[in-house]
C-alpha positions as CSV (number, residue, x, y, z in Angstrom):
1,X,3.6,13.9,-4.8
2,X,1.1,13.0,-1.9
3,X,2.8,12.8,2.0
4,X,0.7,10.9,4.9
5,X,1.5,9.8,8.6
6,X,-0.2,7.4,9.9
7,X,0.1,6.1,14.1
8,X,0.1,3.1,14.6
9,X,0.1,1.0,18.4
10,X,2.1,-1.6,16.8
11,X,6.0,-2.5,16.2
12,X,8.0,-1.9,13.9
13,X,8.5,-5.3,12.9
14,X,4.8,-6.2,13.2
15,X,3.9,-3.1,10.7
16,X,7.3,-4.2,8.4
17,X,6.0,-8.0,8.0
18,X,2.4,-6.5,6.9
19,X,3.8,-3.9,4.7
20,X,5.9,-7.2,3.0
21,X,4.2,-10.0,3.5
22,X,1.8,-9.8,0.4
23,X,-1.1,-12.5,1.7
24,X,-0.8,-10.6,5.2
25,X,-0.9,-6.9,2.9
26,X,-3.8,-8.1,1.6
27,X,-5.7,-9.5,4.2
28,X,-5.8,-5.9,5.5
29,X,-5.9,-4.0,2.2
30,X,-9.4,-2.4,1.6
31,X,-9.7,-3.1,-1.6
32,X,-7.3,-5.2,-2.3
33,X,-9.3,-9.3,-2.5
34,X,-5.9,-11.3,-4.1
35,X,-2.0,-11.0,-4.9
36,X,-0.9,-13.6,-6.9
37,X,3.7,-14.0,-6.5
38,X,5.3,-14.2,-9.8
39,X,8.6,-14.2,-8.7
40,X,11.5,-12.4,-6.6
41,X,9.4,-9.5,-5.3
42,X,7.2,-9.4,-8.0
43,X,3.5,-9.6,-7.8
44,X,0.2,-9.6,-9.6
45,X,-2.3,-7.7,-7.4
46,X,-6.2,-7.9,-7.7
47,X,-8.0,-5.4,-7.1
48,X,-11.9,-4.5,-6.6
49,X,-13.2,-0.7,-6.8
50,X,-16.6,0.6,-6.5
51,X,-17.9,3.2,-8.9
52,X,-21.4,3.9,-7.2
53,X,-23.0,0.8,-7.5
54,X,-20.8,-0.6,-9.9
55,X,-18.2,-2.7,-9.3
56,X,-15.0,-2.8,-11.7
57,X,-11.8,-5.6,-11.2
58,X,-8.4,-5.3,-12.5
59,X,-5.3,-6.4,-12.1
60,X,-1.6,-5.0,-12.2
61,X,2.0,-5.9,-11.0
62,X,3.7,-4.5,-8.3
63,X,7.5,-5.2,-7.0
64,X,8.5,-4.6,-3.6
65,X,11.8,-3.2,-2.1
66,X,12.9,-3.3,1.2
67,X,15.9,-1.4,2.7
68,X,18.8,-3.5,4.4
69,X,17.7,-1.7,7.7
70,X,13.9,-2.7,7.4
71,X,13.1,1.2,8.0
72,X,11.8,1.4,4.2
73,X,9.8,-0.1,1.9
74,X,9.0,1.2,-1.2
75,X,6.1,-0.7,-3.2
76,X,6.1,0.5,-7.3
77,X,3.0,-0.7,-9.4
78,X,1.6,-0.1,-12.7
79,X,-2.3,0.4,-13.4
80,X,-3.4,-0.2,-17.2
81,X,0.4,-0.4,-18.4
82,X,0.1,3.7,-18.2
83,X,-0.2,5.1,-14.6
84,X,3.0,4.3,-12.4
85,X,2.5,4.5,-8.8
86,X,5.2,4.5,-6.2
87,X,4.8,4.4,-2.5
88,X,7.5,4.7,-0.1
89,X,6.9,4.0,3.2
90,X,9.6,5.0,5.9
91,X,9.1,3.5,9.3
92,X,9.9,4.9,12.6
93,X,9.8,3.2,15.7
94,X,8.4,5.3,19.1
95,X,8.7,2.2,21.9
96,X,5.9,0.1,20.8
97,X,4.6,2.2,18.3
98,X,5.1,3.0,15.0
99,X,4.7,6.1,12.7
100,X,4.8,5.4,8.9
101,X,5.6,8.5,6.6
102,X,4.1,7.5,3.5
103,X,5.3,9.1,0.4
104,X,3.3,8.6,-3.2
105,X,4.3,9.4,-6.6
106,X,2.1,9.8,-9.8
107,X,2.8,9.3,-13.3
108,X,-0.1,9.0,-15.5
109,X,-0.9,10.9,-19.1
110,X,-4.6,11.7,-17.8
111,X,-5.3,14.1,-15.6
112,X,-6.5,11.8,-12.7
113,X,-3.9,12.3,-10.2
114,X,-6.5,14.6,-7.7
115,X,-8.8,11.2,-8.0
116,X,-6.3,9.1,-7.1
117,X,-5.1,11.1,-4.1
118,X,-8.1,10.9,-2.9
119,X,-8.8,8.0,-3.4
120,X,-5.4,6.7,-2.1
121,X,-5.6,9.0,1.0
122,X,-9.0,7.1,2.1
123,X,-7.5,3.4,1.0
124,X,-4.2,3.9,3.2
125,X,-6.2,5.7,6.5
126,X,-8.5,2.4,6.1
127,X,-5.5,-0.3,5.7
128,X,-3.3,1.1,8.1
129,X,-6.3,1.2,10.6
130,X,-7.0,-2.5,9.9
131,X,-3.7,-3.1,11.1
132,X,-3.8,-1.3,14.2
133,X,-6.8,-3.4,15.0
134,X,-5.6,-6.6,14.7
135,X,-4.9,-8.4,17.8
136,X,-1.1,-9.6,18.2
């Protein structure tokens, strides 16, 4: 498992709508170019990565849960119908600002999971930054 905090000079509610509002999650998302609904909290996500100079698309659903409280949001998706991904997201307000506790969870049979970490740690840092910077 892979633990983050990330600051944010935004409300709770403002961070909550961006976190589940999938065209808004997007729009921020570094990576991240389309999310397609295909139902009740349930998503097709498009996604582009860059391998050096190479670039490689894929796609992969996602469902979305958020707690009656709107303090948590846990996102689950499934990359090539093998990895399973879960990110929980606990939100805690501090006046105007917000600090999200992001929790992740791997399960993939390939020894990838230091990639994704990484890969994960520089993705979030960017998207919750692009939200900061939005104007309200």
């Amino acid at each position: 498992m892979m633990e983050l905090t990330f600051k944010l000079n935004k409300t709770t509610d403002f961070v909550l709508n961006y976190l589940t509002d999938m065209q808004k999650f997007a729009s921020v998302h570094p990576v991240i170019y389309q999310i397609d609904e295909l139902g009740k909290d349930r998503y097709l996500v498009h996604e582009k990565l860059r391998f050096g100079f190479i670039p490689f698309s894929f796609t992969y659903p996602v469902t979305i849960e958020k707690s009656a409280s709107g303090e948590e949001v846990i996102i689950r998706a499934t990359v090539f119908k093998l990895s399973k991904i879960e990110m929980k997201f606990v939100l805690i307000s501090d006046n105007d600002r917000t600090v999200v506790k992001e929790s992740v969870r791997f399960k993939s049979p390939f020894p990838i999971q230091s990639v994704m970490k990484s890969v994960f740690r520089k993705q979030h840092a960017q998207l919750f930054k692009n939200m900061d910077n939005l104007s309200v």
